[in-house]
C-alpha angles and dihedrals in degrees: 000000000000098000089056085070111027095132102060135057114251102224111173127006135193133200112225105253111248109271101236092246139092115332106255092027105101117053100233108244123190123200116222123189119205140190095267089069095247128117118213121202113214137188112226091197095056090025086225139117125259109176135020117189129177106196097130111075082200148033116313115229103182144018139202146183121213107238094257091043098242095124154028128228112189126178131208145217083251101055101248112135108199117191109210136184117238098201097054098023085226119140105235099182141018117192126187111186098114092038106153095027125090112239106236098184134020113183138160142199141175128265147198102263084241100033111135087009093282139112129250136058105245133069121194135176136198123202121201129191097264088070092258120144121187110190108194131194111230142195099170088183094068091038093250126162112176124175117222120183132347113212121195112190110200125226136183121253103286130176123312123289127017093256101067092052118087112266128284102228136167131182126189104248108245088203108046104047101222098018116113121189120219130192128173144096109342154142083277144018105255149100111252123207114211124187120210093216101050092039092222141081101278089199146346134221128209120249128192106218127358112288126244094178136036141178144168125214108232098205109044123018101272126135116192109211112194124190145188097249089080090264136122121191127197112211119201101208142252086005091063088213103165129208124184129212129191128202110097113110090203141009112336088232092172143027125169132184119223109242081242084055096212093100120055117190116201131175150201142167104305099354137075119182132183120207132209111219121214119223089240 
């Protein structure tokens, strides 16, 4: 796979969600942007390429599949997200609320068809550098794209230029339906929970440092926290009880929970470690 595109940067990569059928009948596909703008579409099981798209005129940042796997949402150094079938390789939407500003997360969750009093069974968020998070409603069968709600975290005057400041990064709380958790650059150190109900942070945690990674577990309420002081803590919520590990050399740029949510990968520079969690 990797000297079919030997030429470009891979910048952001997604594994296809699980078809919900039989285990083995489906082959697994993962989707890869690069910094050519373009997203190519591979089959593990036959290591080749499948599809090659080029909806992005600069480097992506972020990518992204929809929760049945129907379509791709990718996100550039320009700001732009661009939501694209797989099936047809043809772009659906182009939104432009972030633009100039990189995108930093893509994810997206199930809903309740009525949940928020709009239609669709799909949010999604995109988070961009400038500590900016959009959090959108969608039906991509009927070809919807609502937005939801728009969130602007504030943050004192820092050093010059967006890229030398930690991460602005948001996840969708497994744990809490409607609750997202943002960390980045801000007025303090600390994780905030929002809730998109109430339209306000519904609590904060404490942080020690500014952090550069962030996950949550989807399968017990546990939030991993990496920094650039080589540390990754694992928070237990909503007790907010803290454990620190050790064992990174550089930045914890990374840091992912298995769906199972017992492993938890997490990388730096020249290191990446996996971690067992106890059931304690």
């Amino acid at each position: 796979i990797s000297a079919l595109v030997a030429l470009q940067s891979c910048q952001c990569l997604a594994w296809k969600p699980h078809p919900v059928v039989a285990w083995g009948a489906e082959s697994q596909h993962v989707v890869a942007g690069y910094s050519d703008g373009t997203i190519r579409v591979f089959s593990i099981s036959r290591t080749e390429m499948e599809l090659k798209m080029h909806p992005h005129a600069v480097a992506l940042t972020a990518i992204a599949y929809s929760t049945d796997g129907e379509m791709i949402l990718s996100g550039g150094k320009d700001g732009l997200v661009v939501v694209s079938s797989p099936r047809t390789g043809m772009t659906i939407h182009i939104l432009a609320e972030h633009k100039g500003s990189p995108i930093t997360v893509l994810q997206c969750t199930r809903k309740q068809y009525r949940d928020f009093g709009v239609e669709g069974g799909e949010l999604w968020l995109a988070t961009s550098s400038d500590r900016r998070v959009s959090v959108w409603a969608s039906d991509w069968l009927k070809d919807k794209c609502e937005l939801l709600d728009w969130l602007s975290f504030p943050a004192p005057a820092g050093p010059e230029g967006l890229g030398s400041l930690p991460p602005s990064l948001a996840a969708f709380c497994p744990w809490e339906p409607g609750t997202l958790v943002y960390v980045g650059f801000g007025m303090q150190k600390e994780a905030l929970f929002y809730s998109l109900r109430k339209k306000q942070v519904v609590e904060k945690i404490s942080l020690p440092y500014f952090a550069t990674s962030l996950s949550l577990s989807p399968a017990a309420r546990f939030m991993a926290v990496g920094f650039s002081e080589q540390l990754l803590r694992l928070l237990r919520c909503p007790s907010s009880e803290a454990q620190d590990y050790a064992g990174h050399d550089d930045t914890v740029h990374l840091c992912r929970f298995a769906p199972s949510g017992r492993r938890l990968l997490t990388a730096s520079h020249s290191a990446v470690l996996l971690w067992e969690l106890t059931a304690s």
